[in-house]
MISE-574717 format. One line per 4 residues: their letters; for each residue x, y, z of N, C-alpha, C, O. Coordinates in steps of 0.1 Angstrom, whole numbers, plus 5000, padded with zeros to 4 digits. Last residue first. Layout:
! MISE-574717
a = X Y Z X Y Z X Y Z X Y Z ~ ... .
END
This chain:
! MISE-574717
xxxx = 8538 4090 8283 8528 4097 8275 8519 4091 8264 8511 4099 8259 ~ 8565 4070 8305 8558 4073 8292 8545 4080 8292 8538 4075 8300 ~ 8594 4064 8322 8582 4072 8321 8576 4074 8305 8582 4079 8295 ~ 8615 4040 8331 8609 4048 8321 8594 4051 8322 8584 4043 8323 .
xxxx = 8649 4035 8348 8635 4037 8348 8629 4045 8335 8635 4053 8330 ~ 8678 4012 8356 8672 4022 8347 8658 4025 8348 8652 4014 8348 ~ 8702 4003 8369 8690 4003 8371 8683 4015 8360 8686 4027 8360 ~ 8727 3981 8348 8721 3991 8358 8705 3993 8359 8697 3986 8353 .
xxxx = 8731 3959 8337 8737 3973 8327 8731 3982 8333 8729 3992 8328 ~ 8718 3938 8343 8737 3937 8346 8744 3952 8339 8756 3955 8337 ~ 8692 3957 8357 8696 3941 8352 8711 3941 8350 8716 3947 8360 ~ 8659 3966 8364 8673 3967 8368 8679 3951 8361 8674 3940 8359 .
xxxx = 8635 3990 8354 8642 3976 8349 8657 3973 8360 8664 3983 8360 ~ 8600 4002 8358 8609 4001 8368 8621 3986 8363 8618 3974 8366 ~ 8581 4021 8343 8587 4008 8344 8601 4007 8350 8612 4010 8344 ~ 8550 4037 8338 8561 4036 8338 8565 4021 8344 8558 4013 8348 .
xxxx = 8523 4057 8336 8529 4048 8330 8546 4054 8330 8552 4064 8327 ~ 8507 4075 8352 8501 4061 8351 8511 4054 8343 8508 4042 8343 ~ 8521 4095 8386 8522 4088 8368 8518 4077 8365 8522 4067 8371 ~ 8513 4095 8414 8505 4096 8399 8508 4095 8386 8501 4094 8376 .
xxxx = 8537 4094 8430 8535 4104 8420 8521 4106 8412 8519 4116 8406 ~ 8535 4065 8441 8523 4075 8448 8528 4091 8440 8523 4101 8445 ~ 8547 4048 8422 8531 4048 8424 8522 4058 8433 8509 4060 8433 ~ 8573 4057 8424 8563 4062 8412 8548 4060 8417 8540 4069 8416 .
xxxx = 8578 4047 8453 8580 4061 8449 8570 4067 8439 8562 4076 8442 ~ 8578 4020 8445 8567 4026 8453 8567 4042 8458 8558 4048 8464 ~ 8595 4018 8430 8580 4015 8424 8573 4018 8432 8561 4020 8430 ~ 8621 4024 8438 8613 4031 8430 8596 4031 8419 8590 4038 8411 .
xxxx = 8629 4023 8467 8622 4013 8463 8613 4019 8452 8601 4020 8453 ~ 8668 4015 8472 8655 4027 8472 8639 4017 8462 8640 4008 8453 ~ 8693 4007 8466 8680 4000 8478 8669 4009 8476 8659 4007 8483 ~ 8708 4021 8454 8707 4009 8447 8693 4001 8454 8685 3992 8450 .
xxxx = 8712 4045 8468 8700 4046 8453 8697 4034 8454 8685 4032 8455 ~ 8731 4038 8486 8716 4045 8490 8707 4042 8476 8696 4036 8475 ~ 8751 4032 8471 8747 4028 8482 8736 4034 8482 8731 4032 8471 ~ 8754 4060 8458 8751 4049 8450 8750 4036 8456 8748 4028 8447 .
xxxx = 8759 4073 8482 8751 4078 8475 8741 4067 8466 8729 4065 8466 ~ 8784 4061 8485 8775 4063 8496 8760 4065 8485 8752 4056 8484 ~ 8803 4074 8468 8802 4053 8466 8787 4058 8478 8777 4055 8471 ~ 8803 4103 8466 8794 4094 8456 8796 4076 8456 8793 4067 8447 .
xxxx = 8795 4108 8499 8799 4111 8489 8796 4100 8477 8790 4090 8478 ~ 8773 4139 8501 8774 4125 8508 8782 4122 8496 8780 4128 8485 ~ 8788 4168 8494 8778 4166 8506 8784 4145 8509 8793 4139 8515 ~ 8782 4173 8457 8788 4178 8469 8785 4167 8483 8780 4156 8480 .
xxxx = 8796 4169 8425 8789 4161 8434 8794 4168 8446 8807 4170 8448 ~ 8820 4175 8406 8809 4186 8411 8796 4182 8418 8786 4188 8416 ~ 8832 4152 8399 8837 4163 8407 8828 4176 8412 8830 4185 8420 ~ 8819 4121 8400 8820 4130 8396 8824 4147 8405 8819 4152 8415 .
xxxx = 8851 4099 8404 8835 4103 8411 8834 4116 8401 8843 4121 8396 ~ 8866 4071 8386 8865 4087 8391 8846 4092 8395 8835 4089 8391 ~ 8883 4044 8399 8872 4050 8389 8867 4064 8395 8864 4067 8406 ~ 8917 4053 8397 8905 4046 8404 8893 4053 8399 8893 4065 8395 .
xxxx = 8944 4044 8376 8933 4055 8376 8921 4048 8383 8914 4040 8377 ~ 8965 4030 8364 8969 4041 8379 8953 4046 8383 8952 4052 8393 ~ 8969 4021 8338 8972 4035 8342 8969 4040 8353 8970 4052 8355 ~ 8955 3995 8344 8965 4001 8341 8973 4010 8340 8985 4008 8343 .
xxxx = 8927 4004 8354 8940 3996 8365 8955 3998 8359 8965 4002 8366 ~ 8918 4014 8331 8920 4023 8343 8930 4012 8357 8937 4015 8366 ~ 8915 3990 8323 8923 3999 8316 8926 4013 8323 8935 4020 8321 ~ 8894 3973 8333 8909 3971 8332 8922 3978 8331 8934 3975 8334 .
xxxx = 8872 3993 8334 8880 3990 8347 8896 3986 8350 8905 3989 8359 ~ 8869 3985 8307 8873 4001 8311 8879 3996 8327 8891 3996 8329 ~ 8868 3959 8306 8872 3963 8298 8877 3976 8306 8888 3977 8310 ~ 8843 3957 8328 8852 3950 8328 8866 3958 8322 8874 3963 8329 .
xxxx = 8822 3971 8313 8828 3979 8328 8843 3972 8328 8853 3979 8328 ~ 8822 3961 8290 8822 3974 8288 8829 3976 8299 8841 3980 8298 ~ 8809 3938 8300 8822 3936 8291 8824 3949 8292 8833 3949 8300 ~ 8784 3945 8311 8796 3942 8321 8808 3941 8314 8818 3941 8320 .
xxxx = 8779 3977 8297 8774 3966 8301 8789 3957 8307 8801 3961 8306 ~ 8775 4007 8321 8778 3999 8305 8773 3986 8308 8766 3983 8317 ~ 8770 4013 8344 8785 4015 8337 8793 4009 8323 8803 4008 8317 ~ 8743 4032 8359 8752 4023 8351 8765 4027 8350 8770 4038 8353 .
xxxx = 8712 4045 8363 8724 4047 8366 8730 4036 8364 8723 4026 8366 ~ 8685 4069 8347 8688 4058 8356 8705 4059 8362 8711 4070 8365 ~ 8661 4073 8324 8669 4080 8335 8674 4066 8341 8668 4055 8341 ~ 8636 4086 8298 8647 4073 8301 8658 4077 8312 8665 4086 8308 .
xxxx = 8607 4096 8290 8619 4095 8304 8626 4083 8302 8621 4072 8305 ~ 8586 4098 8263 8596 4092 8273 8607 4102 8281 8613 4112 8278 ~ 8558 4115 8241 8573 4113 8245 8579 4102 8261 8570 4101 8269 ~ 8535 4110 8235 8543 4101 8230 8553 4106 8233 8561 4100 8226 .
xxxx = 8528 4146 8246 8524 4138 8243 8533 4126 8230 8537 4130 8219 ~ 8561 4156 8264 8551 4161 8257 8543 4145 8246 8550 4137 8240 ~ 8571 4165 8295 8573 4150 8283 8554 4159 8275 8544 4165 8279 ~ 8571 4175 8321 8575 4180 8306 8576 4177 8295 8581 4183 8285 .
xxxx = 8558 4158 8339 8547 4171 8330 8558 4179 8323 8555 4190 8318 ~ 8581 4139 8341 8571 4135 8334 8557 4149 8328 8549 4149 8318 ~ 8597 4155 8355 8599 4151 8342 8592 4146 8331 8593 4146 8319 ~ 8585 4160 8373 8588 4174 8366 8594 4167 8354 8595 4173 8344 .
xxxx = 8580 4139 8393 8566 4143 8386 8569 4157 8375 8561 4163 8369 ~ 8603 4132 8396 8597 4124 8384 8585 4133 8378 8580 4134 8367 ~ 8610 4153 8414 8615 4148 8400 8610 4141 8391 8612 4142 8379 ~ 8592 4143 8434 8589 4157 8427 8600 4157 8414 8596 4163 8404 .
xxxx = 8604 4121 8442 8590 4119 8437 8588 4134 8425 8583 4135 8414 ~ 8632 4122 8446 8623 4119 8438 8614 4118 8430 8612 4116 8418 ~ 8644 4146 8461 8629 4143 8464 8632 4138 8455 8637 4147 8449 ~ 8673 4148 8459 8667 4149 8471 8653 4142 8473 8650 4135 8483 .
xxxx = 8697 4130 8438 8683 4136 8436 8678 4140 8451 8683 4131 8458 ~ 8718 4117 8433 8721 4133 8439 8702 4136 8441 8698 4146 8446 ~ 8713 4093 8419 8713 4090 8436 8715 4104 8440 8716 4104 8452 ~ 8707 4106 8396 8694 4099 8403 8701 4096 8421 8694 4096 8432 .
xxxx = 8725 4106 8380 8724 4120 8387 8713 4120 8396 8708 4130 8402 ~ 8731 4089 8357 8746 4091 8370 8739 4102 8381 8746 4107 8390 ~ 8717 4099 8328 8729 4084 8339 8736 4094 8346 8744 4103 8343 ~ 8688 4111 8317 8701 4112 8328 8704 4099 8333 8698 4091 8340 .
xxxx = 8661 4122 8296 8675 4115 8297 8678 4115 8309 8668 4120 8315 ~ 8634 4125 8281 8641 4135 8291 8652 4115 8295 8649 4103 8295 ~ 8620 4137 8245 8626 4129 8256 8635 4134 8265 8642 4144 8263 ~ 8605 4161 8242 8600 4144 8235 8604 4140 8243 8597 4136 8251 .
xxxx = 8588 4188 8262 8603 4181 8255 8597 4171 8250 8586 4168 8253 ~ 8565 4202 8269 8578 4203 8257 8591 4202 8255 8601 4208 8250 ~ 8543 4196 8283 8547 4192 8274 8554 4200 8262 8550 4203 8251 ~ 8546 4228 8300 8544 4212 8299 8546 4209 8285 8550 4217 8276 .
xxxx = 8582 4245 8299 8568 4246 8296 8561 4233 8296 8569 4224 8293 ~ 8608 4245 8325 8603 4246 8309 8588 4244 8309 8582 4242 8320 ~ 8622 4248 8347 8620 4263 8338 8614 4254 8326 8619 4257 8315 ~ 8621 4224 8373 8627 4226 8359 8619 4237 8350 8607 4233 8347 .
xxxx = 8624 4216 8397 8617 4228 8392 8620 4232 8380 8621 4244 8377 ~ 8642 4196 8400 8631 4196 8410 8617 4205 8406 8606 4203 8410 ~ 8666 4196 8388 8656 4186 8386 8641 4189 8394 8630 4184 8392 ~ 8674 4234 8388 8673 4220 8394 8664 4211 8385 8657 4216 8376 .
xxxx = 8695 4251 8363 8688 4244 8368 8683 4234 8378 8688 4223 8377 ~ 8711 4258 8334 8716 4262 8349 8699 4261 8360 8693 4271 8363 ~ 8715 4247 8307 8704 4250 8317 8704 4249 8328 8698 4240 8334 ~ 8726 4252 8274 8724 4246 8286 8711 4254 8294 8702 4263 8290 .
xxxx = 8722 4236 8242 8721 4247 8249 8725 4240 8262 8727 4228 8264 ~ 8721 4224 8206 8723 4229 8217 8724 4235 8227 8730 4245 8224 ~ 8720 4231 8176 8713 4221 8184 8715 4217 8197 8711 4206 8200 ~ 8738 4248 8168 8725 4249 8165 8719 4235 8169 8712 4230 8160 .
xxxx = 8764 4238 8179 8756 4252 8182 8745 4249 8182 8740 4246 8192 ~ 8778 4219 8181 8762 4214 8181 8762 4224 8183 8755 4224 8193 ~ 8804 4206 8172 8800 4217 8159 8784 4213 8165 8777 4206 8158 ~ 8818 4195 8193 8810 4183 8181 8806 4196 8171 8803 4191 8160 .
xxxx = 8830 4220 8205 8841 4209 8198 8833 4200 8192 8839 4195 8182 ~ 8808 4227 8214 8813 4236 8203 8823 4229 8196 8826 4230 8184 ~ 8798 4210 8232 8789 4215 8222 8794 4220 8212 8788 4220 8201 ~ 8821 4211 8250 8822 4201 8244 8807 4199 8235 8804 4187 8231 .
xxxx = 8814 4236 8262 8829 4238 8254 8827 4223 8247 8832 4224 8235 ~ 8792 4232 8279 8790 4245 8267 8809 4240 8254 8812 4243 8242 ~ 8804 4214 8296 8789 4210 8284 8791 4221 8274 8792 4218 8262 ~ 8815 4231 8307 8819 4222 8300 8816 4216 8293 8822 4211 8283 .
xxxx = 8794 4249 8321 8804 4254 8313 8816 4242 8307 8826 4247 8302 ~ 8783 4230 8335 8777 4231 8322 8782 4240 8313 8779 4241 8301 ~ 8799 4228 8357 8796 4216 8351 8789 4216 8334 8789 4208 8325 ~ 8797 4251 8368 8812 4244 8365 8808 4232 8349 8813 4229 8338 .
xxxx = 8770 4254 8375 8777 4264 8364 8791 4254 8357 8794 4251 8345 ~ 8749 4225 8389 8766 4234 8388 8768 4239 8373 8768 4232 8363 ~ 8729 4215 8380 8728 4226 8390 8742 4235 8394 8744 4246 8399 ~ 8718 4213 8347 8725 4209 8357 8729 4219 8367 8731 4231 8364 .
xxxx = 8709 4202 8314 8705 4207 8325 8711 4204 8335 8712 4191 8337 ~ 8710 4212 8281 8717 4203 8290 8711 4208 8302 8708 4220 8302 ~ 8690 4199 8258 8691 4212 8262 8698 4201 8273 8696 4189 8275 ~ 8693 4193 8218 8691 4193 8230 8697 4204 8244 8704 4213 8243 .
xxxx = 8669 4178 8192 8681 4190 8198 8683 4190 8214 8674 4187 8221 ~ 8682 4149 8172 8674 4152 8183 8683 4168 8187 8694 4171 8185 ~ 8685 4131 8154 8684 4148 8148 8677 4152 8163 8666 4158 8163 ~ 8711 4110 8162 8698 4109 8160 8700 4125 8158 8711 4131 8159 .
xxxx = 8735 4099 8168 8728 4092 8164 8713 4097 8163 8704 4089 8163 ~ 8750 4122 8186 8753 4112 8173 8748 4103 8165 8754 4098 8155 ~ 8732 4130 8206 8733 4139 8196 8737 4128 8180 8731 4127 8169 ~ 8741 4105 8222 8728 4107 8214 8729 4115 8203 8727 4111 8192 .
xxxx = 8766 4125 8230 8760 4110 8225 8754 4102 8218 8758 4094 8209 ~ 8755 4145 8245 8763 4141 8231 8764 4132 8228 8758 4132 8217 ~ 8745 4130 8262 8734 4134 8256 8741 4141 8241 8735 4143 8230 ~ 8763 4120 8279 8751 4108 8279 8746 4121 8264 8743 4113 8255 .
xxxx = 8782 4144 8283 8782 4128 8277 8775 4126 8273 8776 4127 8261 ~ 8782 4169 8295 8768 4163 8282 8770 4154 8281 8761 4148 8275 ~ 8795 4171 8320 8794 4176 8309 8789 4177 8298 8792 4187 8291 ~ 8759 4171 8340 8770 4172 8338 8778 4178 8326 8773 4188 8320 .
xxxx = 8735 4163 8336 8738 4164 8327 8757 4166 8324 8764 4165 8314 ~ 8708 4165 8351 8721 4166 8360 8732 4155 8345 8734 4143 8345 ~ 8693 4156 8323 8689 4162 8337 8704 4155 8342 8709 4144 8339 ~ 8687 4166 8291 8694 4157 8297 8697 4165 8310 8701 4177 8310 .
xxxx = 8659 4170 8265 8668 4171 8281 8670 4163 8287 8662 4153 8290 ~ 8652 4173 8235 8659 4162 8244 8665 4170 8256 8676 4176 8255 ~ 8630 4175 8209 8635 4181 8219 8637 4171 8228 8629 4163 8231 ~ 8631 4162 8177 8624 4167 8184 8635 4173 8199 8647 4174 8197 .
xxxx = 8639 4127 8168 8639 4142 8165 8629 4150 8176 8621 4144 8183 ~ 8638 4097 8177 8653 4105 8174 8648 4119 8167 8656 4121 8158 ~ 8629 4079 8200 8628 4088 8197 8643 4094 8188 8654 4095 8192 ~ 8631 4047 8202 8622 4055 8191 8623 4068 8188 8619 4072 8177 .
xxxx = 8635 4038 8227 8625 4047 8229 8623 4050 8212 8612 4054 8210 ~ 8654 4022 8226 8637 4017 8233 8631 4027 8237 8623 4028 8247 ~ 8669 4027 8210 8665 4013 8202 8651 4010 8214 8642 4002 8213 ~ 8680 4049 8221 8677 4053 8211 8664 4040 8205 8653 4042 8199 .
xxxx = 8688 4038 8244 8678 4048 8242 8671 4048 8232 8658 4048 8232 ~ 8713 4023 8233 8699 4017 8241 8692 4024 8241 8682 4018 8238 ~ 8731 4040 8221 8724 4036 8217 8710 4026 8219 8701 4022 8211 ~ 8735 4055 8244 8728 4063 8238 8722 4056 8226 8712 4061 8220 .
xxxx = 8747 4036 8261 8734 4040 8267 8725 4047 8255 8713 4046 8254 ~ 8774 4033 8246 8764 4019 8249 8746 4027 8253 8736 4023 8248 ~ 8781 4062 8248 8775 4052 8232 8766 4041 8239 8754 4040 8238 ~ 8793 4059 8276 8776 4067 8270 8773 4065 8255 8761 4065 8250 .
xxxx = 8810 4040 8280 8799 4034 8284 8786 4046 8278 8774 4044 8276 ~ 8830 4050 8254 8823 4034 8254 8807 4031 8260 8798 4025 8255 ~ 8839 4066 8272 8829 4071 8261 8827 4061 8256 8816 4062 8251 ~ 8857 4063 8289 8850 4063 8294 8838 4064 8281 8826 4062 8285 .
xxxx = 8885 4073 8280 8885 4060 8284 8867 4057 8288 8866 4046 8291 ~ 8872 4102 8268 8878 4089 8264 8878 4077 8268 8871 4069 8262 ~ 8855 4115 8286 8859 4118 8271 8865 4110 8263 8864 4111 8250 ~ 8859 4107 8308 8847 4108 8306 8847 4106 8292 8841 4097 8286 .
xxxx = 8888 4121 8316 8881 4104 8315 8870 4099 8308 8871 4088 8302 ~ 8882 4146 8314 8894 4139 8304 8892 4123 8301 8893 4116 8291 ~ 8868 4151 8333 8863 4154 8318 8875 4142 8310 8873 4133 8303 ~ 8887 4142 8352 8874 4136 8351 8869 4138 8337 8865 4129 8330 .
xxxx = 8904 4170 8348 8907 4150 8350 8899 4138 8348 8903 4127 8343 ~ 8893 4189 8355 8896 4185 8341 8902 4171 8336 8904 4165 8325 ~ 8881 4182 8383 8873 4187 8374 8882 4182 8356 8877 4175 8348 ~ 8896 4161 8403 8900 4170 8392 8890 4169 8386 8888 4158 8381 .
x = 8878 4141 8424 8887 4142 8413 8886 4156 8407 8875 4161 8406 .
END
C-alpha cells in the first residue's frame, strides 16, 4: 500500500486499535514519566498514543527514513516537539546508553525482526532499573478488529500492510511470528524476567528490571 494511504488509515480508521494498546500499557506497566522507545515505530502510532496519556518523552525508532519522516510530521501536528524525536536505527544495535530508557514499546515490528534473541537482549540492557518492554503484535481487541474490519469492507479497503516492510511479505511474516517459540528464545538470552501472553488481543511479551 501507498505510503500516504496507509498513514491515512493508521490515523483514523485505525487509531482505535493504538489507544486500545496504549491504554493497556499504560494499566500494566505503571509507567507514565521518564523515557519511552518505540522500536520499528513506524509512523509513531503506538507511541503517540501513549504520548496522550501519560508525561512520558519519547524517541521513535525505525530502520526506514520514509517511515520516521512521518513520525517527524505527526510529532509536530500533536505539538510533541519537546517531547519527541526520532531514530534512524536497527532493533538489533540500538545507539543508546544501558539503562536509559523506562519503557521500550512496539506493535507490528516483531515478525520484521531477524535475530530475536539479539533484540531482546538490546532492549532489555536499555531498560533502566524498574523499567519494562512491552512489544508484541495485534489488532485490538476482537470488538475493535471486528468493528474496523467492518468498516474497511465498507469502503473498499483490504487491511493495509505496512508500506515500508520489504522482502517476505507481511501475511507470511505474521505466519512465521505466530509459531515461533518465544520462551525458548528468551530463556537462552539470559534475561531473568519476563513473560510470554498470547490471548484474543494478540501475542504480546514483557521484559522487566
Amino acid at each position: 500500500m501507498e505510503s500516504a494511504r496507509y498513514d491515512e488509515i493508521a490515523r483514523s480508521i485505525n487509531a482505535p486499535i493504538y489507544e486500545y494498546y496504549a491504554r493497556k500499557i499504560k494499566e500494566n506497566t505503571a509507567i507514565v514519566k521518564g523515557v519511552c522507545l518505540d522500536v520499528g515505530s513506524g509512523g509513531g502510532y503506538l507511541g503517540l498514543a501513549l504520548a496522550g496519556i501519560t508525561n512520558l518523552d519519547f524517541i521513535f525508532l525505525d530502520i526506514s527514513q520514509d517511515a520516521l519522516e512521518t513520525a517527524k510530521s505527526h510529532i509536530a501536528e500533536d505539538g510533541l516537539h519537546n517531547r519527541a524525536k526520532t531514530l534512524l536505527a536497527d532493533v538489533h544495535r540500538i545507539p543508546l546508553a544501558d539503562e536509559s530508557v523506562n519503557l521500550v514499546i512496539s506493535r507490528g515490528s516483531m515478525p520484521f525482526w531477524e535475530d530475536h534473541a539479539t533484540a531482546f537482549r538490546e532492549a532489555y540492557r536499555i531498560l533502566a532499573p524498574g523499567g519494562m518492554a512491552y512489544m508484541g503484535t495485534g489488532r485490538g481487541s476482537p470488538k475493535i478488529y471486528t468493528d474496523i474490519k467492518e468498516k474497511m469492507g465498507r469502503l473498499g479497503i483490504k487491511w493495509p500492510e505496512k508500506p515500508w516492510s520489504k522482502d517476505i511479505t507481511g501475511e507470511d511474516k505474521a505466519r512465521c511470528h505466530s509459531h515461533k517459540n518465544y520462551n525458548a528464545i528468551l530463556q537462552k538470552t539470559g534475561i531473568p524476567a519476563y513473560h510470554v501472553a498470547r490471548g484474543d488481543d494478540g501475542m504480546w511479551i514483557r521484559l522487566w528490571k
